[in-house]
N, C-alpha and C positions, 0 to 999 in steps of 0.2 A: 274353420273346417268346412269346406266344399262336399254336399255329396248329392246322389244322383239317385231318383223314383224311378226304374226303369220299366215298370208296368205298376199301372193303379189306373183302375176305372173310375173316374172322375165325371164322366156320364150320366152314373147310376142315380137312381132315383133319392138314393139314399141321402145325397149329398144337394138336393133342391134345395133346402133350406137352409144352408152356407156356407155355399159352394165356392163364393170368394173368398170364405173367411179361411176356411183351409187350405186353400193355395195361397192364402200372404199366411197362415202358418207355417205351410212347406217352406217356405222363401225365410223367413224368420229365423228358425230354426237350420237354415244352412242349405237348403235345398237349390241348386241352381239349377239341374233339367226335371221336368218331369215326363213321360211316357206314358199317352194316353191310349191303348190298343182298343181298336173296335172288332166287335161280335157278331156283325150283318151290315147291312147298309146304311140304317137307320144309326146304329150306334158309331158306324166309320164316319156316318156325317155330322153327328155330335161333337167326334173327339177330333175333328178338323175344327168347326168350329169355336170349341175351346181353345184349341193350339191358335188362332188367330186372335183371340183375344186377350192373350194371355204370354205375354214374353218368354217365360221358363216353359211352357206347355208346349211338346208334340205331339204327333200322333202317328198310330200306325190305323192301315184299314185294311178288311177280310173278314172272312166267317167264320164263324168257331165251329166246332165240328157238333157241337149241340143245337146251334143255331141254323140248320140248313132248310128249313121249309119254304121260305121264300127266296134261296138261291136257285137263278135260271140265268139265263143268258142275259136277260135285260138286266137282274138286280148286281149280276158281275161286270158288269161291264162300266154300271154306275159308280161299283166303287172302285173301279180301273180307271177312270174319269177324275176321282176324289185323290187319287194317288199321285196325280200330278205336282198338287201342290206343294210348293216349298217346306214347309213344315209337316208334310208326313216323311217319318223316315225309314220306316219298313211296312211289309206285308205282314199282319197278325194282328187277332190273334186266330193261326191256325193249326191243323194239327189230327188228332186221332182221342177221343174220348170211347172207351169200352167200360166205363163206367155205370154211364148213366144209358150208354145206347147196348143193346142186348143184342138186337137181331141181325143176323148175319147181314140183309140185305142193306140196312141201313149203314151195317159199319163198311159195307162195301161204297156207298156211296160217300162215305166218309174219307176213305182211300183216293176216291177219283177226284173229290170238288179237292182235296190236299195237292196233288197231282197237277191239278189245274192251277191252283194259288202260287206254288213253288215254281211252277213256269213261268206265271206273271212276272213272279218276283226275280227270276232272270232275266224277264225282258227289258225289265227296268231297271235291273242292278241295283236292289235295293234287298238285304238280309230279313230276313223271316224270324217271328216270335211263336216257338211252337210249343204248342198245347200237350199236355199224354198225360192221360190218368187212365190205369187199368182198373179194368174188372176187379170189384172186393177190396181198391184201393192195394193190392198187391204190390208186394216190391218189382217183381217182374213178371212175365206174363204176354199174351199175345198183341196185347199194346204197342211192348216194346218192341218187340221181333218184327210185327210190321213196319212200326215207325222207320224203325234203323234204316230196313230196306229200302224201303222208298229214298229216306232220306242221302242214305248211299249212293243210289242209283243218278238222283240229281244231282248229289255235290259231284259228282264225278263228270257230270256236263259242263264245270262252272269254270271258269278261269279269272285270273287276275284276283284284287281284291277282294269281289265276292266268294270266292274259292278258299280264298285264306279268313274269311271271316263270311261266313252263309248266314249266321243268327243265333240265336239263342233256347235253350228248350227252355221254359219257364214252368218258375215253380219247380225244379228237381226235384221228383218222388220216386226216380228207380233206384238199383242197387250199385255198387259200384264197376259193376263190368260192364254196365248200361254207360255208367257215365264215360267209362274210358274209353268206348267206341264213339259215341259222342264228340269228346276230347279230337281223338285221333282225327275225326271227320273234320274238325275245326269249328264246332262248337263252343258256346259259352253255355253257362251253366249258372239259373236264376236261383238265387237262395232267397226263401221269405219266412214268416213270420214262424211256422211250425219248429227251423233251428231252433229254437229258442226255450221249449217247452222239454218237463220236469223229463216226460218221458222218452224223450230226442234221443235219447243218448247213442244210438245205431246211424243216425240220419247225420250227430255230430260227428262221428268217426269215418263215418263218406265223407264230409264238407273237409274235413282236414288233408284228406288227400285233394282233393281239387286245387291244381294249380292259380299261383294269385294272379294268374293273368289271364284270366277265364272266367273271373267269378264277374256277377251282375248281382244287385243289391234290388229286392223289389218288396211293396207289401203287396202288392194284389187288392188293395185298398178295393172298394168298404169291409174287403174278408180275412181272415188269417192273422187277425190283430198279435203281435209279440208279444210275450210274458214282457214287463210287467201293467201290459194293458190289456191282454187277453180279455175275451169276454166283450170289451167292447168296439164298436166300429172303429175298423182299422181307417187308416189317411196316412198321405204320404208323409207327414210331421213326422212319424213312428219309427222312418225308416231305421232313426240311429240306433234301435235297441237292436237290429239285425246285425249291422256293421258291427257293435259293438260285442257280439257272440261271436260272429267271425271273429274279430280281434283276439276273442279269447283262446279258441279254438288253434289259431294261426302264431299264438304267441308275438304277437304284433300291437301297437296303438291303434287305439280308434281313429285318429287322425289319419294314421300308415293306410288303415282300409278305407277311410276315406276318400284319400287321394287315389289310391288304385283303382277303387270299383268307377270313381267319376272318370279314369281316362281310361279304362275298359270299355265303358258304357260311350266315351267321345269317341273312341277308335273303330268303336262299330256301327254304332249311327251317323255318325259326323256331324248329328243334327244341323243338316243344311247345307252346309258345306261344299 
């Protein structure tokens, strides 16, 4: 059984001290890509240089919408430099946080450096990993109403390939007329480790509708650990216990969601290709 990490921070500090050993875990356990998304420049050139050292590892580069203080022309441009390389296979992780950011001025800057990134990522023809969490963790909310927008506004510039597959929202936290606009826009849709928990049961009844040729399989590794490892540090090893709630969920084999999410996940990055 083949399957696929489509975001996990492998960067992160957390993971200094066996950082190989969980990626021959991933691989072990069945793992054949993993998807390493950077947070600024600094962490895009980490998850580059992982992805070269490491056969199963790529990377995506850009700034998270929390991460903007050191974005300016110079530090975008560096990771527009970094995006060259063969094993990065998208822009992300970016996107829209009203979460953690409050004030209007910032979330307006959050809007424009987004704006910016999803132009990049036309000009190079490479799909985007995008970010949304609203305000109070809400199901919906002015997060999403921005996002959509924007997001509309650009797919609507796209053609060819990119057009039919733009990227992914990651982590799926809206409700479901969030995600069928989404959908509709040609979207994929990241399910991670929360499916899985006692109290899901709202989040499982979205994921069931989500078409199987849409879904992406991710932990978000070091965060979001699955029942029955909740509590502690997530890795991409984990991912099977996601796949395997989809499965349930989908009335399908874990194998079944196996194979699907690794050629969902090959159909939109082509990792390399």
């Amino acid at each position: 059984m083949q399957l696929t990490d489509t975001h996990c921070h492998l960067d992160y500090n957390k993971f200094d001290s066996d950082r190989a050993d969980v990626i021959r875990r991933a691989n072990d356990s069945g793992l054949i890509r993993l998807l390493v998304p950077g947070l600024q420049h600094k962490s895009s050139k980490e998850a580059v240089q992982l992805a070269e050292s490491n056969p199963s590892v790529y990377a995506a580069v850009g700034f998270h919408p929390t991460d903007l203080e050191e974005f300016s022309e110079s530090t975008f441009q560096q990771v527009k430099e970094l995006a060259s390389h063969p094993k990065v296979v998208a822009v992300g992780e970016i996107g829209i946080d009203y979460y953690w950011v409050k004030e209007s001025d910032k979330r307006a800057i959050q809007r424009d450096v987004l704006k910016q990134q999803l132009a990049f990522a036309k000009e190079i023809n490479k799909p985007v990993i995008i970010h949304m969490r609203e305000e109070n963790d809400a199901w919906i909310g002015e997060a999403s109403i921005d996002l959509l927008r924007i997001l509309e506004e650009w797919q609507g510039t796209l053609q060819g390939t990119l057009a039919e597959q733009p990227g992914v929202l990651h982590s799926f936290n809206g409700n479901l007329e969030t995600a069928q606009k989404a959908l509709a826009l040609n979207f994929y849709l990241g399910i991670t480790g929360p499916v899985t928990y006692k109290n899901a049961d709202e989040k499982r009844e979205i994921t069931r509708h989500f078409p199987l040729d849409k879904i992406l399989i991710e932990t978000d590794s070091p965060f979001l650990a699955p029942v029955p490892v909740r509590g502690k540090r997530n890795e991409p090893a984990f991912v099977h216990h996601i796949a395997d709630k989809i499965a349930e969920i989908h009335s399908k084999s874990p194998a079944e969601i196996a194979a699907i999410t690794t050629a969902n996940a090959a159909r939109l990055f082509a990792w390399g290709d």
